[in-house]
C-alpha positions in Angstrom: 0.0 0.0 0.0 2.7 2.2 1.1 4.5 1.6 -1.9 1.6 2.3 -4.8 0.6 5.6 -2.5 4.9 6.8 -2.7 4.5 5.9 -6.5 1.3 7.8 -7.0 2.5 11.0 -5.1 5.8 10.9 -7.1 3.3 11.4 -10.2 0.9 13.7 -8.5 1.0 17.6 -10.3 -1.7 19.7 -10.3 -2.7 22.7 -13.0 -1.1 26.0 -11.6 -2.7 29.6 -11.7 -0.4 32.7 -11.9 -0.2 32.7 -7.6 1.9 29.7 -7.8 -0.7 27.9 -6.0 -1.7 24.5 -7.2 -5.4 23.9 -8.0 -6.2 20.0 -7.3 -8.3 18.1 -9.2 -10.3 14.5 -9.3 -7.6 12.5 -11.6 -11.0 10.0 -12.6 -13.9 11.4 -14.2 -12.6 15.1 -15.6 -14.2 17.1 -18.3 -12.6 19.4 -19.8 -15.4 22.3 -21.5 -13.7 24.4 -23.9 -15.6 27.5 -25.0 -15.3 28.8 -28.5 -15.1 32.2 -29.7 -12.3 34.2 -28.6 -11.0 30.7 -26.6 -10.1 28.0 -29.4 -11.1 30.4 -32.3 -10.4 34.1 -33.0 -13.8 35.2 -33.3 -12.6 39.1 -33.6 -10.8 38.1 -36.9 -14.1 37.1 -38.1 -15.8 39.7 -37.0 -13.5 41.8 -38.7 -12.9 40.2 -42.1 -17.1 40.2 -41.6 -17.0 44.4 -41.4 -14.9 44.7 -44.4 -16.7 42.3 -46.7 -19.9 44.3 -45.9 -17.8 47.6 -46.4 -17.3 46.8 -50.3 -20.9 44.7 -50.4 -23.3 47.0 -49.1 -21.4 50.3 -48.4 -20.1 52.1 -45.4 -23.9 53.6 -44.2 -25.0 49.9 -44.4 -22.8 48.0 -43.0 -23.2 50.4 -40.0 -26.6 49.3 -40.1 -25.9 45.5 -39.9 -23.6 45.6 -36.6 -26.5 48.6 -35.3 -29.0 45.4 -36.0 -26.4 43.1 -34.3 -25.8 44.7 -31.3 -29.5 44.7 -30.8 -30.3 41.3 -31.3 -27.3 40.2 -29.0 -29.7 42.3 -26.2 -32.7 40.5 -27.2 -30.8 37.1 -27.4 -27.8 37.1 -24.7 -25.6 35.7 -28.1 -24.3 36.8 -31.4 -26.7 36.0 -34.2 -24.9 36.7 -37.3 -27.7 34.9 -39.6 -30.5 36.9 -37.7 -29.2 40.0 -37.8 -28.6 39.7 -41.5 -32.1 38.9 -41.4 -33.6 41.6 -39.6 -31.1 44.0 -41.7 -32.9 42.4 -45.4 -36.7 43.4 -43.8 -35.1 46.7 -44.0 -33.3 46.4 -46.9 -35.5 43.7 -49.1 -34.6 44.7 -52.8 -30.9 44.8 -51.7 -28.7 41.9 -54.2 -25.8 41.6 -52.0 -27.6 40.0 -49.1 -27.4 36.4 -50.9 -23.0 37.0 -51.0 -23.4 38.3 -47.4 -24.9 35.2 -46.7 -22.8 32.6 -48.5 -19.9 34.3 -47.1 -20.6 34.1 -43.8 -22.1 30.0 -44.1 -18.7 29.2 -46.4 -16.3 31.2 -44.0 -13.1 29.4 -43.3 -13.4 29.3 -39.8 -10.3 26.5 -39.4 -8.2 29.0 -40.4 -8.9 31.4 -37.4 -8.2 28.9 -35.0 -5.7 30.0 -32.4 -2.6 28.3 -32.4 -2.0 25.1 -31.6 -5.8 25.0 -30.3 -5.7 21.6 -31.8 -3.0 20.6 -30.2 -4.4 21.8 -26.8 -7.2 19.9 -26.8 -5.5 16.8 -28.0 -3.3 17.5 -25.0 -5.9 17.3 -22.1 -8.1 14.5 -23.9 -5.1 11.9 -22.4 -6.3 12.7 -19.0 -10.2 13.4 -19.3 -13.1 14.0 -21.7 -13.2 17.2 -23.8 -16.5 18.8 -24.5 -17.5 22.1 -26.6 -19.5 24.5 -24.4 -20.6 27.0 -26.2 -23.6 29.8 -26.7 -25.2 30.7 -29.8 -28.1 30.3 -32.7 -28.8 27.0 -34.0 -27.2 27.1 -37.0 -24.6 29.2 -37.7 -22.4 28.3 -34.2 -22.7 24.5 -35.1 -21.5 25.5 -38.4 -18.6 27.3 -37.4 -17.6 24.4 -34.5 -17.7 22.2 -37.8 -16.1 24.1 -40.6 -13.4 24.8 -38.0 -12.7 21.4 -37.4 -13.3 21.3 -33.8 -16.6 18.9 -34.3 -14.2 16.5 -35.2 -11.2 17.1 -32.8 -13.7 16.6 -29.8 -15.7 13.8 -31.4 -18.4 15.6 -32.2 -19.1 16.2 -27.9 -20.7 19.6 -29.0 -23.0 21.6 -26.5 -24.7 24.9 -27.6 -27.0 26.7 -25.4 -28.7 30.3 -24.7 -27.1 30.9 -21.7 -24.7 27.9 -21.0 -24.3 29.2 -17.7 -27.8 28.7 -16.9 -27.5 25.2 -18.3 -25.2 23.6 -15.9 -27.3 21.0 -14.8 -28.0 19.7 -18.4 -24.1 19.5 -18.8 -23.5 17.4 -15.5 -26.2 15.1 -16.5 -25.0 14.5 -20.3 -21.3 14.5 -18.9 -21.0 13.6 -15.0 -17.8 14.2 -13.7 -16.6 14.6 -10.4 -14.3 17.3 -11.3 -14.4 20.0 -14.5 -12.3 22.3 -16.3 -13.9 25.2 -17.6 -11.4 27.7 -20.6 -13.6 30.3 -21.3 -12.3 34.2 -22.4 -15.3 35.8 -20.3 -14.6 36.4 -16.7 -18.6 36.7 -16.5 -19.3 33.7 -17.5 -16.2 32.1 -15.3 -17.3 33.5 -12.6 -20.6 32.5 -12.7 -20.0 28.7 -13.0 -17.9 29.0 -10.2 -20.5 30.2 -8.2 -22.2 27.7 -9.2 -20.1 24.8 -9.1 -17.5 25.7 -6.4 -14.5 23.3 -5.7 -15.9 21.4 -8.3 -14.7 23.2 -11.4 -11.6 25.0 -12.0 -11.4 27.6 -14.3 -9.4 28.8 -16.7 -8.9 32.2 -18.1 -7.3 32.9 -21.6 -6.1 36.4 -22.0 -6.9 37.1 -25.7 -10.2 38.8 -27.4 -11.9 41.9 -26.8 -13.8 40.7 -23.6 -10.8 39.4 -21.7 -8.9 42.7 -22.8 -11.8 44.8 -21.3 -10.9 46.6 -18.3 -14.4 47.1 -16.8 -15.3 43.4 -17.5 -11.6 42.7 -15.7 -12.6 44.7 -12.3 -16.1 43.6 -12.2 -15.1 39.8 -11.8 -12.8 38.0 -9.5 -9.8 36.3 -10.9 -9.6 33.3 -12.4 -8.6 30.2 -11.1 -5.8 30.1 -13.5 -4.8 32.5 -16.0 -2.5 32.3 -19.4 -1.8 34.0 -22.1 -3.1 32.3 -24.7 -4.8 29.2 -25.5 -1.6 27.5 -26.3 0.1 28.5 -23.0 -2.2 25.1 -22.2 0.8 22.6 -23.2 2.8 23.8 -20.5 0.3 23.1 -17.9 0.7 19.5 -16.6 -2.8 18.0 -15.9 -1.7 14.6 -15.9 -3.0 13.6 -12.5 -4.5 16.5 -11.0 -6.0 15.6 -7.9 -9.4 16.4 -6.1 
């Protein structure tokens, strides 16, 4: 006994924050839940290449209009709605002939190219010691599509959850994947913050510096830190969460 518990210590590490301190985790039964935008992928790329296609489609005043029409619906909906926005924007708009390319560009988009890097790499890194799950908000069809065309359907085994609110969700995500331990990598500290609330000792979570949210410095005074904080998404593969421990 004495000699598998000296062995097992010898292994034991644990995934470390930026106080040094160690966070322990359950080494059986760990889900890892990656969010999407602004986490794996670089959503503000999009976003962007998105403003300058409708700057030579639809004109400067227009294109205005769309991200107006956006910003709304995100208030109605609690998630970016690219497809209903574009919607809303033709009732105004009907006879306009550029909203078909609008649309094909945005449902042909090559979203594996605005992948972070080594995103893929991160998440075949952590699948050796748990199960990885997508947790991610948005409309029913054009956040699926981007979690395929990206590629991360696949990396994950298609382990896909999309909700309203996914932190209002929680319950449906321990009973579709019980753990007794999560990982939560998510850019917004809201959302962090809110599942840890939730979830307590139960979840650790982990904060990516990169997009416009984790960049905001309201957003970053508002909510306590982090469990753990890096960088970037890659930072990931020098975290060791071989055996983390509850």
């Amino acid at each position: 006994m004495s000699d598998r518990r000296g062995s097992r210590n010898r292994h034991d590490r644990a995934l470390r924050g930026t106080d040094g301190k160690a966070h322990a985790l359950s080494s059986a039964g760990i889900v890892f839940l990656f969010d999407v935008d602004n986490t794996l992928l670089d959503n503000d790329r999009v976003t962007e290449d998105l403003r300058q296609y409708l700057e030579r489609e639809v004109g400067s005043e227009r294109q205005k209009r769309y991200w107006t029409i956006f910003e709304q619906l995100w208030v109605e909906l609690g998630y970016a709605d690219y497809l209903g926005a574009l919607q809303r924007y033709r009732a105004e708009y009907p006879r306009d002939p550029h909203l078909l390319t609008v649309s094909h560009f945005l449902i042909n988009y090559p979203f594996a190219d605005r992948l972070y890097p080594k995103a893929l790499e991160v998440i075949q890194h952590v699948a050796r010691w748990g199960t990885v799950v997508i947790l991610s908000d948005g409309d029913v069809v054009f956040q699926p599509r981007k979690v395929e065309r990206s590629g991360l359907f696949e990396a994950v085994q298609g382990r896909v959850l999309i909700y309203i609110h996914k932190e209002r969700e929680l319950d449906d995500v321990e009973q579709r994947y019980p753990a007794r331990h999560y990982v939560l990598i998510d850019d917004k500290l809201g959302i962090l913050s809110a599942v840890k609330t939730s979830w307590g000792s139960r979840v650790t979570t982990v904060f990516p510096h990169q997009g416009h949210y984790a960049l905001d410095q309201q957003i970053l005074t508002r909510f306590p830190p982090a469990d753990v904080t890096i960088a970037c998404i890659g930072d990931l593969l020098n975290h060791d969460v071989s055996t983390v421990r509850r």
